[in-house]
DOZA-301057 format. One record per residue: residue in one letter; residue number from 1; x, y, z of N, C-alpha, C in turn. Coordinates in steps of 0.2 Angstrom, whole numbers, plus 5000, padded with zeros to 4 digits. Last residue first. Layout:
SENU resn resi n.xx n.yy n.zz ca.xx ca.yy ca.zz c.xx c.yy c.zz
SENU    A  NUM    X    Y    Z     X     Y     Z    X    Y    Z
...
//
This chain:
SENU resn resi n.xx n.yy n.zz ca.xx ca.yy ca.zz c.xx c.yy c.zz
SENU    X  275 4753 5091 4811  4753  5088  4815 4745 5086 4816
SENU    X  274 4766 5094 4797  4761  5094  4800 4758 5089 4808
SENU    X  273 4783 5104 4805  4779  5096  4802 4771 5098 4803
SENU    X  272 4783 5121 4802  4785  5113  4804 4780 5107 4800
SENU    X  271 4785 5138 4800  4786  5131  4798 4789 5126 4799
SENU    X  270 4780 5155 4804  4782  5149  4805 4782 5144 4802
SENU    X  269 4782 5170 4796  4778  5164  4794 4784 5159 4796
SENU    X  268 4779 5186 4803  4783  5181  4802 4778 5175 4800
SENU    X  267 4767 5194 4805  4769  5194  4798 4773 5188 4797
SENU    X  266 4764 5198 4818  4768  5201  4814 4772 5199 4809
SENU    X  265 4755 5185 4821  4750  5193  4818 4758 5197 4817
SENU    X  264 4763 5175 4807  4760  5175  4814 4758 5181 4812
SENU    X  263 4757 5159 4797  4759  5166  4797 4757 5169 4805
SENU    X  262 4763 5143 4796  4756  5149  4798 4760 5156 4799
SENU    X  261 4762 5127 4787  4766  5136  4788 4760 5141 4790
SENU    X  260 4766 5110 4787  4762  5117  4789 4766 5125 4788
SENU    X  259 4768 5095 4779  4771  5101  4784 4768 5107 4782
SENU    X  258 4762 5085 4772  4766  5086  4780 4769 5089 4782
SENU    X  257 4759 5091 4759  4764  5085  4761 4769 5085 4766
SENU    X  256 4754 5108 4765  4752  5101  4762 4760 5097 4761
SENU    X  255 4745 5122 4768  4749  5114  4772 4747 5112 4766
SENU    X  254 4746 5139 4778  4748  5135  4771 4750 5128 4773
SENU    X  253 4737 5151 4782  4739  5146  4784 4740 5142 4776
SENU    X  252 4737 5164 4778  4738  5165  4783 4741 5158 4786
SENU    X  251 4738 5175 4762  4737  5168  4766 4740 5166 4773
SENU    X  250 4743 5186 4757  4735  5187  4760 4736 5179 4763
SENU    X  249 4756 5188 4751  4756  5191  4759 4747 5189 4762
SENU    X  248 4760 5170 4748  4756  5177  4746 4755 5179 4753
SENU    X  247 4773 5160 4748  4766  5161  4752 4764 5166 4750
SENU    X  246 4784 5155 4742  4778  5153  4740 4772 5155 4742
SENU    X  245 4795 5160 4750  4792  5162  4744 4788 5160 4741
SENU    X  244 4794 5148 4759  4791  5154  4763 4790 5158 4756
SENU    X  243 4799 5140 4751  4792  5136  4754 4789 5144 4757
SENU    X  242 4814 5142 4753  4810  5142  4745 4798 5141 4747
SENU    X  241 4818 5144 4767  4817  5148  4761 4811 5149 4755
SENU    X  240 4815 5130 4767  4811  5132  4772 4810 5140 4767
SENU    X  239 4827 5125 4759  4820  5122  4758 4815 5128 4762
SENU    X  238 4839 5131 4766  4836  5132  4758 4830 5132 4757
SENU    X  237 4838 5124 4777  4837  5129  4776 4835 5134 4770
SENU    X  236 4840 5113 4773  4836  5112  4780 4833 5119 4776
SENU    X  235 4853 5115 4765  4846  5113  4762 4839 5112 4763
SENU    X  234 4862 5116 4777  4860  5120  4773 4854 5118 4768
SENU    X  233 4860 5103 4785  4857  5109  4787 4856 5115 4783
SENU    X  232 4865 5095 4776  4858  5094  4778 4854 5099 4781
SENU    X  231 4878 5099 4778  4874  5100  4772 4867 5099 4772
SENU    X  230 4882 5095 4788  4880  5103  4790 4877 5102 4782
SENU    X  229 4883 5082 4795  4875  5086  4794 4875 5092 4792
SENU    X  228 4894 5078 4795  4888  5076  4791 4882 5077 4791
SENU    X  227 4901 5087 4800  4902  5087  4795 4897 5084 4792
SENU    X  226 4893 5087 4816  4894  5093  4811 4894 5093 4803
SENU    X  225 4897 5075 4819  4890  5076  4817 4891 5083 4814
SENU    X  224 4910 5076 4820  4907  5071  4817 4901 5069 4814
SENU    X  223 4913 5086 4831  4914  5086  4826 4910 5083 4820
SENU    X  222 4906 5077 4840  4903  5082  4839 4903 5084 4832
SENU    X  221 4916 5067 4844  4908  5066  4841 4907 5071 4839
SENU    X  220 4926 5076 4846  4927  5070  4841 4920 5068 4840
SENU    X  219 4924 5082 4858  4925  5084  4852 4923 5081 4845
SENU    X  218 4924 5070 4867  4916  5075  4866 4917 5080 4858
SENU    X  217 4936 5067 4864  4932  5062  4862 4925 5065 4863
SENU    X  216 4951 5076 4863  4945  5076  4866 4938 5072 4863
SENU    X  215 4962 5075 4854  4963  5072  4860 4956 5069 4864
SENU    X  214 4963 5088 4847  4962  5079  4843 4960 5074 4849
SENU    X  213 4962 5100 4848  4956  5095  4853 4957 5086 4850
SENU    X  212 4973 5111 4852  4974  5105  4848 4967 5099 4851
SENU    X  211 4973 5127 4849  4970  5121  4855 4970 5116 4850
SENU    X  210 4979 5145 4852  4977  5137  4848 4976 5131 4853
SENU    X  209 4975 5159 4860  4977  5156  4859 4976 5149 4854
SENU    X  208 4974 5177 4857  4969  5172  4857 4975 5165 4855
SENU    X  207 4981 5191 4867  4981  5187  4861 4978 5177 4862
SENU    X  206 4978 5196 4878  4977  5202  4873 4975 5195 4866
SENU    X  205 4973 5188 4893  4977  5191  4887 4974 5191 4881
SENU    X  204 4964 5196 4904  4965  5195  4900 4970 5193 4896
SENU    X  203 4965 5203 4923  4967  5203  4916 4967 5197 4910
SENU    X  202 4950 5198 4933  4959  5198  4932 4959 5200 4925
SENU    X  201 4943 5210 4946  4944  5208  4939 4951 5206 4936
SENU    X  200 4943 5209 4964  4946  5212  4956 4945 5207 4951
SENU    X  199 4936 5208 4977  4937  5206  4970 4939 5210 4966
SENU    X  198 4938 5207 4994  4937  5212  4988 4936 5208 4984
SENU    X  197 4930 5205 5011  4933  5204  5006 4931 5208 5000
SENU    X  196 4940 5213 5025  4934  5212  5021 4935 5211 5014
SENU    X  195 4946 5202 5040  4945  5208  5033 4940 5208 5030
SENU    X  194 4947 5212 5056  4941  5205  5052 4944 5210 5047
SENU    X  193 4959 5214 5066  4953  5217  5063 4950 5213 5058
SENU    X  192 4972 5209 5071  4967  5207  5073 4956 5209 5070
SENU    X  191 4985 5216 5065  4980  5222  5071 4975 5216 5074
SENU    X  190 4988 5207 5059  4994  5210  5062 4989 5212 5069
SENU    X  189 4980 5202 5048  4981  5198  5053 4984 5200 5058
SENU    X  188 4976 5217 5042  4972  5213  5049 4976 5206 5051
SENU    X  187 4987 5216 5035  4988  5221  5041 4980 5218 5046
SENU    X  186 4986 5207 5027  4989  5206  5032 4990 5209 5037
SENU    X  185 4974 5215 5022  4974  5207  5023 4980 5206 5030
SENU    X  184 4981 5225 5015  4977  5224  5016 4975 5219 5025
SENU    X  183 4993 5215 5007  4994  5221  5012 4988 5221 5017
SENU    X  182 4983 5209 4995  4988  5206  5002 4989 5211 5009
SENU    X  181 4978 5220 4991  4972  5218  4992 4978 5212 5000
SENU    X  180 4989 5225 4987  4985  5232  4992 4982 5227 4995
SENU    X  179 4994 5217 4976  4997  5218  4982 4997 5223 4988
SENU    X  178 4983 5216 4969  4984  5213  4972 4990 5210 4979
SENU    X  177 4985 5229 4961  4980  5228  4966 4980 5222 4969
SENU    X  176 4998 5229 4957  4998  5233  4962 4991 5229 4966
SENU    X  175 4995 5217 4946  5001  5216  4952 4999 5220 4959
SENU    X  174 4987 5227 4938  4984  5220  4942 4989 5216 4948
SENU    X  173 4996 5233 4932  4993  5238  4937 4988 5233 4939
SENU    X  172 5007 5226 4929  5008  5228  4932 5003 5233 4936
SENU    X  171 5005 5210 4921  5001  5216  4922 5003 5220 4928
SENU    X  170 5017 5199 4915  5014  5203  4921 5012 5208 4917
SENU    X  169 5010 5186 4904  5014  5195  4904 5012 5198 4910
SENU    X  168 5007 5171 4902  5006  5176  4904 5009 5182 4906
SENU    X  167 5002 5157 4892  5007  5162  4892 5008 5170 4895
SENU    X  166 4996 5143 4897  4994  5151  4895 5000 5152 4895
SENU    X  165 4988 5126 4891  4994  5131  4894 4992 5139 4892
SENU    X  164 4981 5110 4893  4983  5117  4890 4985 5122 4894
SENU    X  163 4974 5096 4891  4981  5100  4891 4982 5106 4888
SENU    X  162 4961 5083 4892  4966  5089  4889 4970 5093 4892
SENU    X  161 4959 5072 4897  4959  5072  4890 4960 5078 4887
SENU    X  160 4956 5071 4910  4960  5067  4908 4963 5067 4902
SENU    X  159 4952 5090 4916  4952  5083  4916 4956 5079 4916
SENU    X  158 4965 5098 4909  4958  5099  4912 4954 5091 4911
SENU    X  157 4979 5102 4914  4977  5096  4914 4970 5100 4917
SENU    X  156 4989 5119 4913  4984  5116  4916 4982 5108 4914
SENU    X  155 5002 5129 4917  4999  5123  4913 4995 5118 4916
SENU    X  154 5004 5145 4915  5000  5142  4919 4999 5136 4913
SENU    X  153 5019 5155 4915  5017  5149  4911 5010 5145 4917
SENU    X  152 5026 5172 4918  5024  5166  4920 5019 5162 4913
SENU    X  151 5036 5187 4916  5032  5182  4913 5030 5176 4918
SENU    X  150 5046 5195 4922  5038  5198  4922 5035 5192 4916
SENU    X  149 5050 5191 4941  5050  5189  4934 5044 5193 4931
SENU    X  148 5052 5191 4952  5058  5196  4951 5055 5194 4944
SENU    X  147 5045 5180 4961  5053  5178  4959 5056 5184 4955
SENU    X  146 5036 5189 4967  5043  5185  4972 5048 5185 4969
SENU    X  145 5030 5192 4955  5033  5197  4961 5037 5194 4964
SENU    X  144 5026 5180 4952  5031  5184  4944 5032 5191 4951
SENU    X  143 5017 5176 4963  5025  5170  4962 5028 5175 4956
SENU    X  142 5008 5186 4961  5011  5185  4969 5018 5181 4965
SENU    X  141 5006 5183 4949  5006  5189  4946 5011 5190 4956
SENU    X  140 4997 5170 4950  5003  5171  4946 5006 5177 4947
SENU    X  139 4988 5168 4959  4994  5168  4961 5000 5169 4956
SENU    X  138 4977 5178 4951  4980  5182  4958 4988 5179 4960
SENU    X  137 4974 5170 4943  4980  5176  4940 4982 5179 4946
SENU    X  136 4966 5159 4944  4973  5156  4948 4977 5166 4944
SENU    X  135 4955 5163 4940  4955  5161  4945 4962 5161 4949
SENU    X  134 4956 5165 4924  4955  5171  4931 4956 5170 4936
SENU    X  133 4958 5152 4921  4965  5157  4920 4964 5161 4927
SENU    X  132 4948 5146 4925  4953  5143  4927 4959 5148 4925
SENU    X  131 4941 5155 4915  4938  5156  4923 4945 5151 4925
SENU    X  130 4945 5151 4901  4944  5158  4904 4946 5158 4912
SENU    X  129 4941 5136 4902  4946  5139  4902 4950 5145 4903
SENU    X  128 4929 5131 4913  4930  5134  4907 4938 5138 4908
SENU    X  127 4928 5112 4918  4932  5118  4919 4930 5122 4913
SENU    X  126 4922 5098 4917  4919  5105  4915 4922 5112 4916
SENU    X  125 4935 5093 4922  4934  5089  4915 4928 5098 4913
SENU    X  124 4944 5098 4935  4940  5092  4932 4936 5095 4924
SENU    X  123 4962 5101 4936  4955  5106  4937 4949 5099 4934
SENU    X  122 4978 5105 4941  4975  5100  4936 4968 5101 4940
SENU    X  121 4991 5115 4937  4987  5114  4940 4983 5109 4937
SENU    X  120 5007 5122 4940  5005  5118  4936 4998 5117 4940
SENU    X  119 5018 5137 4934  5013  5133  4938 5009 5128 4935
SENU    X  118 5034 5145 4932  5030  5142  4928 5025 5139 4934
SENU    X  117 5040 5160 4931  5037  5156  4935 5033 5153 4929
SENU    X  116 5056 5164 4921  5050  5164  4922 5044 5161 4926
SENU    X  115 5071 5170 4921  5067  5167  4925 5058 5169 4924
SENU    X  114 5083 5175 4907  5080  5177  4915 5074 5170 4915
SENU    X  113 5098 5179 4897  5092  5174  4900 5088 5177 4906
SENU    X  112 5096 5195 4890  5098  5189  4890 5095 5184 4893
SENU    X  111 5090 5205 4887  5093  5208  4890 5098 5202 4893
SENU    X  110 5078 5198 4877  5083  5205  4874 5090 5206 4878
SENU    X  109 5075 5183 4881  5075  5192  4881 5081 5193 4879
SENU    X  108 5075 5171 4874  5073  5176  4871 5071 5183 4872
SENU    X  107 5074 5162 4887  5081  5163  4882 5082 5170 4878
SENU    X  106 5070 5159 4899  5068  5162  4893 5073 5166 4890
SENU    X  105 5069 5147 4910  5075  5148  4908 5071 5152 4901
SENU    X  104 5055 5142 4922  5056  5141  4917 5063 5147 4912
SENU    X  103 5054 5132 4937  5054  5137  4935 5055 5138 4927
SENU    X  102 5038 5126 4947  5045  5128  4943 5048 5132 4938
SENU    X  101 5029 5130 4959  5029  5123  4956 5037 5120 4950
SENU    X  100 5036 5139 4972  5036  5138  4966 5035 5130 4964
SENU    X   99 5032 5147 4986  5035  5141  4983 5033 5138 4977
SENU    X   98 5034 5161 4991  5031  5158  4984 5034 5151 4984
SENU    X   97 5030 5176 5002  5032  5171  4998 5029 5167 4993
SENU    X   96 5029 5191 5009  5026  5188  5004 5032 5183 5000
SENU    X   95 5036 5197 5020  5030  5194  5021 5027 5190 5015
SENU    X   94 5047 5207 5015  5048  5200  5016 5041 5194 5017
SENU    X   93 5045 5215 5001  5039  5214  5005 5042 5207 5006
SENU    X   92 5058 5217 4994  5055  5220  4999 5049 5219 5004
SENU    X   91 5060 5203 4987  5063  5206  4988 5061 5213 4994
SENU    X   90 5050 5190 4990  5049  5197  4989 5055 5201 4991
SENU    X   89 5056 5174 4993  5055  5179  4996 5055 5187 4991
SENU    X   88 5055 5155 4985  5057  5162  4985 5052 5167 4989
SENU    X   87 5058 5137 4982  5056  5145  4989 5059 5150 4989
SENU    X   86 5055 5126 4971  5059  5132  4972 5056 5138 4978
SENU    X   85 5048 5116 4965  5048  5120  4973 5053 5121 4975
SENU    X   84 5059 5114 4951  5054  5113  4954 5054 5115 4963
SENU    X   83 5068 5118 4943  5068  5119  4948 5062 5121 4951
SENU    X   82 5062 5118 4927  5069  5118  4932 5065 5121 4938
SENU    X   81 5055 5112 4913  5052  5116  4918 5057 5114 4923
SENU    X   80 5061 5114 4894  5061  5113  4902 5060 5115 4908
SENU    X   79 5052 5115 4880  5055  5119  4884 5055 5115 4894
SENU    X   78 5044 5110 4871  5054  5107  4872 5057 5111 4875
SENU    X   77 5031 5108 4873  5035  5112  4871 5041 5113 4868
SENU    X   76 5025 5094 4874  5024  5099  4869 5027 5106 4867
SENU    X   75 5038 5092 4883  5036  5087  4878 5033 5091 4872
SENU    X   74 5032 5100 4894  5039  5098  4891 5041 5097 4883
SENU    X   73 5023 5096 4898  5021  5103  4896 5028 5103 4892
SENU    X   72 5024 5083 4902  5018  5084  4897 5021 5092 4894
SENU    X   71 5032 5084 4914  5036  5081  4907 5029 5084 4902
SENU    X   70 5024 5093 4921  5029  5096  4919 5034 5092 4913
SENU    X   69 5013 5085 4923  5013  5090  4922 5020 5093 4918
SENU    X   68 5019 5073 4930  5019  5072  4923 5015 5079 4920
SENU    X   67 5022 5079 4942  5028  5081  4937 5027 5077 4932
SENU    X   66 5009 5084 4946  5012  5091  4945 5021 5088 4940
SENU    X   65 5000 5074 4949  5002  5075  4942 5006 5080 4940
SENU    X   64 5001 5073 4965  5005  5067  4960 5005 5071 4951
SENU    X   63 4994 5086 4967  5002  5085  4969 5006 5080 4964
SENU    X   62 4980 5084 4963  4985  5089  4958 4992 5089 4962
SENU    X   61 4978 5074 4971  4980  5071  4964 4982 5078 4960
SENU    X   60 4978 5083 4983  4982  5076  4982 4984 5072 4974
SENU    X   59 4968 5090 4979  4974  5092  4981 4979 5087 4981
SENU    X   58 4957 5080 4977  4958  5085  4972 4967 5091 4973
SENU    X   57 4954 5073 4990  4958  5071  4984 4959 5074 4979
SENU    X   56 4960 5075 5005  4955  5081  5000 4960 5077 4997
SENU    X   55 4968 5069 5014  4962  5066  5012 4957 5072 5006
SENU    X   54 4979 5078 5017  4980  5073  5016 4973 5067 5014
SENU    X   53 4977 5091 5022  4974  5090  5016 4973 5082 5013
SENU    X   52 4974 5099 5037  4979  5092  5035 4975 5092 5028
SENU    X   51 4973 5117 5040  4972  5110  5036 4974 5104 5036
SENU    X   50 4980 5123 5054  4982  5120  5048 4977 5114 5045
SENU    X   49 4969 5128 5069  4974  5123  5067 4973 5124 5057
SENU    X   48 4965 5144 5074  4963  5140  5069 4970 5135 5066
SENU    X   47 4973 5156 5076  4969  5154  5079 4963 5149 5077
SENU    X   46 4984 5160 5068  4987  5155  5074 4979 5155 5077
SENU    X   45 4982 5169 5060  4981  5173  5065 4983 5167 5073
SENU    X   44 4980 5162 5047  4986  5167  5050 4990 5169 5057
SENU    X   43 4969 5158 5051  4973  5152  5050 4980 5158 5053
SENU    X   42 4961 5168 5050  4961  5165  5057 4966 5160 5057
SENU    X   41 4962 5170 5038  4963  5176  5044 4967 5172 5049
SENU    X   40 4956 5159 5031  4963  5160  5029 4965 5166 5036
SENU    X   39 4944 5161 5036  4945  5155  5037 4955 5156 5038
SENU    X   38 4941 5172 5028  4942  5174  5035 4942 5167 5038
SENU    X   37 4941 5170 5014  4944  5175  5017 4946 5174 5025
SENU    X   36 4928 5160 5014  4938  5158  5013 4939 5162 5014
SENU    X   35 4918 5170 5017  4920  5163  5022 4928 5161 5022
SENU    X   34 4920 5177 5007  4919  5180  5013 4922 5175 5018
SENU    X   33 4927 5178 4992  4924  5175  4997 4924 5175 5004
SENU    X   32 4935 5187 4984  4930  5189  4985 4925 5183 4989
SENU    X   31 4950 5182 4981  4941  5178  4977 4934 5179 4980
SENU    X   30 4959 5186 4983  4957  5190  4978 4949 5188 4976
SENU    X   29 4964 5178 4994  4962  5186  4994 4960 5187 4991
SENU    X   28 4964 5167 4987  4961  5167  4992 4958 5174 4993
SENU    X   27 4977 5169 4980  4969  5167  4977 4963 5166 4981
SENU    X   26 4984 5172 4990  4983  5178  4984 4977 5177 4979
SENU    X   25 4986 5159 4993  4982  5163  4998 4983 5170 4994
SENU    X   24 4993 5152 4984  4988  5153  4984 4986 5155 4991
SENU    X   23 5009 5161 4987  5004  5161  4980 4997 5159 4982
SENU    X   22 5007 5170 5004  5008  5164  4999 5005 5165 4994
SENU    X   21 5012 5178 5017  5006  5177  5011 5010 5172 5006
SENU    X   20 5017 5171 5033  5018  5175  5026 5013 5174 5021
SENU    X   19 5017 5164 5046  5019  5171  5044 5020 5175 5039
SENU    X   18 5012 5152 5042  5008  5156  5045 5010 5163 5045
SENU    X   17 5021 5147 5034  5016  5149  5030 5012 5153 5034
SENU    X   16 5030 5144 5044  5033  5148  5040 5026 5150 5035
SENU    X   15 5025 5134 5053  5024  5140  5054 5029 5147 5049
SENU    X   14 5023 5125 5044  5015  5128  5045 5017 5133 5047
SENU    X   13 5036 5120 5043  5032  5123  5036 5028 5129 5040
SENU    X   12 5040 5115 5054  5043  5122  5050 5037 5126 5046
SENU    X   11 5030 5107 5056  5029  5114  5061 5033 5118 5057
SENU    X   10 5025 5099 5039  5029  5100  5047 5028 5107 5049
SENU    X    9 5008 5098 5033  5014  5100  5032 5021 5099 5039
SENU    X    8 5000 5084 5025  5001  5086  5032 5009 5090 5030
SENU    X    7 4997 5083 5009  4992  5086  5014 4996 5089 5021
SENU    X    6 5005 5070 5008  5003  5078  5007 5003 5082 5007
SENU    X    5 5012 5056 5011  5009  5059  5015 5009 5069 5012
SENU    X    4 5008 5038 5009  5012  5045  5007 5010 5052 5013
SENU    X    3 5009 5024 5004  5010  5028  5011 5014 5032 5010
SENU    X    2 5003 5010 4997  5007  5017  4996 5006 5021 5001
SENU    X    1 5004 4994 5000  5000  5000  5000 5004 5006 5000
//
């Protein structure tokens, strides 16, 4: 039997995460939930034990996939993801840490090589890909502050059947509100004052990504009815045309070889099967 263990952090950990904002407690601040806000307070605030996670299985199975995460995002890209749980400090804001999923070596600045925060997450099957981006930009924009970088890479597993990745440009005036919205926050765990939750809008990016679905078998039917019906569809629609020119503005109702047409009082004229 495998005997692992997750979820349970040591006293170092918990008490180094009790003292400092973290990438996902950025996603916590920003998520405008009242309850998680003030859960995460009290956690800070040493008045409230640490989660043991080791039984939430949506945490546990995004741990085991974080490093076929990283060969997958590898493999499509042929770029290598280094230095996994890597722990970095806010150059100024000691309070704000990051323990990095990994990092990624971007060869193509101008200024030479530097550092981009790479992240990896795995999300079930109906995830919209927008909303899993907006979701986690709090922690990106917290780990592209820690680590000094102004790129990160979110690589997501949505379900079992896809894989897809973002390319994201710090937003420096979504950084700022994210780092009022921490501040904030932290100044009530300091003083003991209840916070209150905010939300911002995360940022988009500008340019429209590619999606390889060969992989997704809801696709792949869909598809499949697409291609053999869209002709049926345009003919659907021909015919229904050609039968609506046949009706003079004075007749109201028109049938014959099973199928109906009735004129409504603004003139439109309905058509289906007789019945």
């Amino acid at each position: 039997m495998l005997n692992i263990n997750l979820g349970g952090l040591s006293q170092e950990q918990i008490a180094k995460r009790v003292n400092s904002i973290g990438g996902s407690d950025a996603n916590t601040i920003m998520s405008g939930n009242s309850e998680w806000i003030e859960e995460l307070w009290l956690e800070k605030r040493g008045e409230r034990e640490h989660k043991n996670l080791d039984d939430n299985l949506p945490v546990v199975m995004g741990q085991f996939t974080e490093p076929l995460n990283a060969y997958w995002y590898g493999k499509q890209t042929g770029r290598e993801v280094l230095e996994m749980g890597r722990e970095v400090t806010h150059c100024k804001h000691t309070w704000r840490t990051a323990t990095l999923d990994g990092v990624l070596r971007e060869n193509d600045d101008p200024m030479g090589i530097t550092d981009a925060v790479w992240e990896a997450k795995h999300v079930n099957a109906w995830s919209k890909e927008d909303e899993v981006l907006a979701k986690y930009m709090p922690q990106l924009h917290h780990n592209m502050d820690c680590l000094g970088a102004d790129r990160a890479v979110l690589s997501v597993f949505i379900g079992t059947q896809k894989h897809v990745f973002f390319d994201v440009e710090h937003d420096p005036i979504y950084a700022i509100d994210v780092l009022r919205a921490e501040q904030a926050f932290w100044d009530c765990v300091k003083t003991g004052e209840r916070p209150v939750a905010i939300e911002v809008e995360a940022p988009m990016p500008d340019k429209l990504r590619q999606v390889d679905m060969t992989g997704n078998n809801k696709w792949a039917d869909a598809a499949a009815d697409f291609i053999e019906y869209q002709a049926a569809s345009k003919k659907f629609d021909a015919s229904k045309k050609a039968m609506k020119g046949l009706i003079s503005k004075d007749v109201g109702l028109a049938e014959g070889h099973g199928v109906t047409a009735k004129r409504a009082k603004n003139g439109a004229i309905n058509i289906g099967e007789t019945k």
